[in-house]
C-alpha positions as CSV (number, residue, x, y, z in Angstrom):
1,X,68.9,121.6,120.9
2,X,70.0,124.9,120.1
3,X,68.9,127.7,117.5
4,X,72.5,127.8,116.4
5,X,72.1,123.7,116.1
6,X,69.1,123.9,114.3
7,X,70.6,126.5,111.7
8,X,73.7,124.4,110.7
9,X,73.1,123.4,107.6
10,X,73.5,119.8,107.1
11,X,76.0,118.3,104.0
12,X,74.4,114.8,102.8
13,X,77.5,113.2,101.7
14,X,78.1,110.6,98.7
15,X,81.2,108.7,98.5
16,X,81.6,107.2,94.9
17,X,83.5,103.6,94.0
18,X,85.5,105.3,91.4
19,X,86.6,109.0,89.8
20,X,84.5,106.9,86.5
21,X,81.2,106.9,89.0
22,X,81.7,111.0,89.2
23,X,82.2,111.2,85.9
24,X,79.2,109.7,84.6
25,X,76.8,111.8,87.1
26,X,78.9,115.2,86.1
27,X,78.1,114.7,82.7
28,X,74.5,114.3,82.9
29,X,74.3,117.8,84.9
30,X,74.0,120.9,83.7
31,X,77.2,122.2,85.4
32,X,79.8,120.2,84.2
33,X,82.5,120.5,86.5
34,X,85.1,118.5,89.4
35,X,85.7,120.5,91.9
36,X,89.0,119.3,93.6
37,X,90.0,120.4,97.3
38,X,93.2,118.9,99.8
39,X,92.4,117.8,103.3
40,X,94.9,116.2,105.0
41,X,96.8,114.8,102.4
42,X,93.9,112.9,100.6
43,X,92.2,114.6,97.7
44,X,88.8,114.7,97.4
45,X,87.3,116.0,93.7
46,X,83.7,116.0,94.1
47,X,80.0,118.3,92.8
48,X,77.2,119.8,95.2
49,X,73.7,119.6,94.0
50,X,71.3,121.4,96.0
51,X,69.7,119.0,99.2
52,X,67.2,116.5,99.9
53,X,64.6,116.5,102.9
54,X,66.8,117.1,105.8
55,X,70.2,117.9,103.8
56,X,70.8,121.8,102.6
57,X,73.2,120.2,99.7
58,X,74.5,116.8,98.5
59,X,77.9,115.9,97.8
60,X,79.1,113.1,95.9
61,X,82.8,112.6,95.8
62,X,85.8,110.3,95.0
63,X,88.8,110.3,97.2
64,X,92.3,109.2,95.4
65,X,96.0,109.7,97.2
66,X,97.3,111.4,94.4
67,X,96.5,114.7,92.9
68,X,94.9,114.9,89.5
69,X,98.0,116.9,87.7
70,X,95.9,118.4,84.4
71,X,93.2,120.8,84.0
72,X,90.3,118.5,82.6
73,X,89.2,115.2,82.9
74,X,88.3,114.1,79.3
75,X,85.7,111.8,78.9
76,X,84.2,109.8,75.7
77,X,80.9,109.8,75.4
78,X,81.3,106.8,73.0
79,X,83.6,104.5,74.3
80,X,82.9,105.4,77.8
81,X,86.7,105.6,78.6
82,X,88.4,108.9,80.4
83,X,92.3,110.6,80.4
84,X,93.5,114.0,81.6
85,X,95.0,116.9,79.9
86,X,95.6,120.5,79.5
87,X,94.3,121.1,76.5
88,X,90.3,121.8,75.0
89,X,89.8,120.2,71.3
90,X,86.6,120.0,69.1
91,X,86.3,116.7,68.9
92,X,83.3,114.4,68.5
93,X,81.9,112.5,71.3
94,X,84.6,114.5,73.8
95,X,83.3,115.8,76.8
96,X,85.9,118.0,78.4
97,X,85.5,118.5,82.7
98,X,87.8,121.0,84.4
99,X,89.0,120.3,87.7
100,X,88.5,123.7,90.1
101,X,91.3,123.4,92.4
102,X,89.6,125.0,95.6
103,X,92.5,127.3,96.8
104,X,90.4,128.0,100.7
105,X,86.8,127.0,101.4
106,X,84.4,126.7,104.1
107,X,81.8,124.2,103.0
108,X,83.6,120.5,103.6
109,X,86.0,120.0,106.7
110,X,88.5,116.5,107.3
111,X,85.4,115.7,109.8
112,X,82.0,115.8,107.7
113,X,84.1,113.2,106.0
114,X,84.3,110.7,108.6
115,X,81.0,109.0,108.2
């Protein structure tokens, strides 16, 4: 094996059953945000914590055919439902998730993806 082998940092990756799964673990981290990223047509919102024993970082994503259209993913805390929207509110119980829509990035490619 190569140095250049054994520098590669390694992505653990984490797909999710539903966008509701990512949800749940985004809102019981500090950083509460979905980033959201294109790769051949699919679109893939997902959060990197920092590795485990043999992976530099961890992903856990969800993978949907559509795009998300709005800004934030809006959760209730108390009825444990979610919608999207464009706007921020004070509101009880409301936790509000913006989607970063990765414009260019060099972290995830199509084939780290194909597991």
């Amino acid at each position: 094996m190569s140095n250049e082998a054994e520098k590669k940092e390694k992505t653990g990756l984490i797909e999710l059953e539903s966008l509701k799964d990512l949800i749940h673990l985004i809102v019981n981290t500090p950083l509460q945000i979905i980033n959201h990223v294109e790769l051949l047509s699919k679109h893939y919102y997902f959060m990197i914590l920092g590795g485990l024993p043999g992976f530099s970082r961890l992903v856990y994503y969800f993978c949907q055919d559509t795009p998300i259209k709005e800004s934030f993913i809006i959760y209730n805390n108390l009825q444990d439902t979610y919608e999207f929207g464009d706007k921020k509110e004070t509101r009880g119980g409301i936790s509000y998730l913006p989607i970063i829509h990765i414009k260019k990035q060099n972290i995830l490619t199509i084939e780290d993806f194909a597991m």
